[in-house]
N, C-alpha and C positions, 0 to 999 in steps of 0.2 A: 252531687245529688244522685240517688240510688235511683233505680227504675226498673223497666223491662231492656234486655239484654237488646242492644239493637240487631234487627235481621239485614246480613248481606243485600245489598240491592239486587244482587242476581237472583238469589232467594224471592225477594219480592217479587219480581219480574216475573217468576216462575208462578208462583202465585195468583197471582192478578192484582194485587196492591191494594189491599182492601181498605186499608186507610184513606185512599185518595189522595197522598202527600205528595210532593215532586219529590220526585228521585233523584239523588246526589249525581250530577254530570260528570264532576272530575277525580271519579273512583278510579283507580289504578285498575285493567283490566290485564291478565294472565292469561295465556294459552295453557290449556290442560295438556301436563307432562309430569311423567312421573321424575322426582328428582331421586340424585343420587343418594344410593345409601352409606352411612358412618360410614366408615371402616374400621373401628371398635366395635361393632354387633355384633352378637357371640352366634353362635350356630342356630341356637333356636329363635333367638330375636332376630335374624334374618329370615326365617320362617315364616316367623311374626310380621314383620314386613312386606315378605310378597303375598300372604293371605289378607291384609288387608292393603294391600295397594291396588290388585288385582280387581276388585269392585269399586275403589273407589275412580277409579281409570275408566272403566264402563260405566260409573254412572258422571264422568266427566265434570268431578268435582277436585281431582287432586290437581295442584300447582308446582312448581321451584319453591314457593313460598311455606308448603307447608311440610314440608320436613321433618323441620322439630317437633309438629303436631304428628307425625305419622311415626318418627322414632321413636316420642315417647306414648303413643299407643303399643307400639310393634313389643318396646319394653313390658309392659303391661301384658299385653295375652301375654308373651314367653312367660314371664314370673306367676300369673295365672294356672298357665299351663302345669308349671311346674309343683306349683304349691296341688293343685288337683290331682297329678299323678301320686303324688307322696302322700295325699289323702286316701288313694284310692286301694294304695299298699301298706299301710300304716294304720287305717281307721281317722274316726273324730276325734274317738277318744282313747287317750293313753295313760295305763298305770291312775286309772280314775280322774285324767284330769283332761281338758281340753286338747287337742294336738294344734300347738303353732300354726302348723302349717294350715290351718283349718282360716285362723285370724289372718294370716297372711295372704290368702284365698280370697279371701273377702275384701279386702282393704283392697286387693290386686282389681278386683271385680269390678267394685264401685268405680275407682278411678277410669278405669277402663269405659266402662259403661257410658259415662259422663263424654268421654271424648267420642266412643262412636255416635250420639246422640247427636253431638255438634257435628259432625261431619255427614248426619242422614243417614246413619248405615245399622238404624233402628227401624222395623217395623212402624210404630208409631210418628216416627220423624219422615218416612218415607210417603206417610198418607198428606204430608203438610206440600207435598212440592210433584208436581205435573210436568213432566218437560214437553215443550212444547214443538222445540224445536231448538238450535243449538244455545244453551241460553248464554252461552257466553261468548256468541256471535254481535260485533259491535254494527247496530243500523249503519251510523254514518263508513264504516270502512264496505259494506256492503254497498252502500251506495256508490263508492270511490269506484267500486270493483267491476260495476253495471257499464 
């Protein structure tokens, strides 16, 4: 069954939980660290990767866990990047017709756009979440810690 995209609990939390629902107790919780990068990422898709690991680190959402989400962002600006420079040397349009790398640009964008969304690191995604204090600080280990 299709629906709305469930929101992370820590998301919620951050929030304030508007719904009123109990929140899932036995969520896997992660310390914020930046994980290793491929070591197949070319020169500029490691670019790619410390220009968006770098905020996502300050606003203490990246994990180990998300990797494959940040490599294939980090892939995405580079190929971005890339198709924009060639746009910016080349034109839109070529010998009267579109220039590739124009569609290429775009397709790069979208995808791109979509994942920093998920990750908060849009304007608009950034008005949905308040932090309040460290939100992915667990009550009862604080407790333990008192």
């Amino acid at each position: 069954m299709r629906g709305r995209k469930a929101v992370p609990t820590a998301l919620k939390i951050v929030r304030g939980n508007p719904g009123r629902r109990p929140l899932p107790q036995n969520e896997p919780k992660l310390a914020v660290k930046l994980p290793p990068h491929p070591k197949d990422l070319s020169e500029s898709e490691l670019a790619a990767w410390s220009d968006l690991s770098v905020p996502l680190l300050k606003m203490k959402v990246l994990t180990e866990a998300d990797a494959v989400v940040l490599e294939l962002a980090a892939v995405e600006l580079a190929a971005y990047r890339e198709a924009h420079r060639h746009l910016a040397e080349e034109g839109t349009v070529i010998e009267g017709k579109l220039n590739p790398w124009y569609i290429a640009r775009e397709g790069a964008w979208k995808k791109l756009f979509r994942m920093l969304a998920a990750c908060g690191m849009t304007p608009a995604d950034r008005t949905k979440v308040s932090v309040v204090g460290d939100s992915a600080a667990d009550p009862f280990e604080e407790f333990l810690q008192s």
